[in-house]
N, C-alpha and C positions, 0 to 999 in steps of 0.2 A: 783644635776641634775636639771635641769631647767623644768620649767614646759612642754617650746615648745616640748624636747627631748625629755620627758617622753611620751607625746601623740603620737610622733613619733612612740618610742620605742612600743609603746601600739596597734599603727595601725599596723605596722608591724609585732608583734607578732598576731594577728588576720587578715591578710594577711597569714602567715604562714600556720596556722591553718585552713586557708581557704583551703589553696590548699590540705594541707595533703587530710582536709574534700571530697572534689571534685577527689581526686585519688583513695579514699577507698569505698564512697557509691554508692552501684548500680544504673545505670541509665536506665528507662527502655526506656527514649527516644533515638530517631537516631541521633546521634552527629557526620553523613554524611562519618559514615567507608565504606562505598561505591563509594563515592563523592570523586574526585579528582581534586585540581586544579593546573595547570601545571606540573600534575605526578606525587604529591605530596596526598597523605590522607588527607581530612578535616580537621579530628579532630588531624592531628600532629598541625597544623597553630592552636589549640585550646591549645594544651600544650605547643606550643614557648610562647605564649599569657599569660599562667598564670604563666611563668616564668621568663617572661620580665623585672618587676619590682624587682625582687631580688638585683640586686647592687643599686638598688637605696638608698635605707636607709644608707649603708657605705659611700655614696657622701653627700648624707644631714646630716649625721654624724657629717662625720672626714673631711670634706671640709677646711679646715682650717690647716691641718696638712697629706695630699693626697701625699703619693708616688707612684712610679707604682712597688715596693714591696707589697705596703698594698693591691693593689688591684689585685695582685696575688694570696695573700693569700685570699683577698675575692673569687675571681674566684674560685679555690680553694674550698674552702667552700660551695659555688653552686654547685659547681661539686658534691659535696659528697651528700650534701641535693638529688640532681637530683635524685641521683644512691639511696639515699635511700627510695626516692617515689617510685621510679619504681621497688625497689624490695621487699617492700610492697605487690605487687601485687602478688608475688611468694606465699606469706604465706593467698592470701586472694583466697576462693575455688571459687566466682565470677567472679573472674580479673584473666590476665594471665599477666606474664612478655614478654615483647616487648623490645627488642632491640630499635627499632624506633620510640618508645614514649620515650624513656630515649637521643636519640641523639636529641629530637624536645625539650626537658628537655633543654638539654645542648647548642641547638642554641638558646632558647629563652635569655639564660643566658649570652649568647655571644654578642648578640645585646644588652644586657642591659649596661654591661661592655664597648662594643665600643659608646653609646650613654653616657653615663656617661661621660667617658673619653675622649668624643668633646668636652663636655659642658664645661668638669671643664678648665679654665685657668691654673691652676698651673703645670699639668703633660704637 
């Protein structure tokens, strides 16, 4: 493994981490569950946001060898990560489980996927 991948590999795992971090500790601040912009809750436009970059790392990857098989099974794999933050919150007595922080989970990860999949040439 090349040095570039591993730091990849290394950001991304602490990317991960991050977000796990950010869905599990208490926040006593307002991350605007009141606020709404265009009908929409705030703080969903905050979980598309830290979910966006999840297919990123399979493109800077596998760019070189990209089907739109592999990035099925990465979608895929987002999908499950999504559904496993969000039910996190089931087992956590601070946090509640939301439906609609897990589907703002799964559009961030959606725009990730169709923004990757412009960029790349090869699909």
């Amino acid at each position: 493994m090349s040095l570039k991948r591993k730091i990849i590999t290394w950001l991304y795992i602490t990317y991960l981490l991050s977000v796990i971090t950010l869905l599990v500790v208490p926040f006593s601040a307002d991350l605007g569950m009141d606020e709404y912009i265009f009908g929409i809750r705030k703080d969903h436009y905050v979980h598309a946001t830290m979910f966006l970059p999840f297919m990123g790392y399979f493109w800077i990857t596998n760019k070189a060898q990209q089907s739109k098989i592999d990035f099925i099974k990465y979608y895929g794999l987002g999908i499950l990560f999504a559904a496993c933050c969000e039910s996190l919150h089931y087992f956590i007595p601070y946090r509640s489980f939301d439906i609609h922080d897990f589907f703002a989970n799964t559009t961030g990860i959606s725009i990730g996927l169709i923004l990757f999949l412009f960029r790349s040439p090869k699909i």
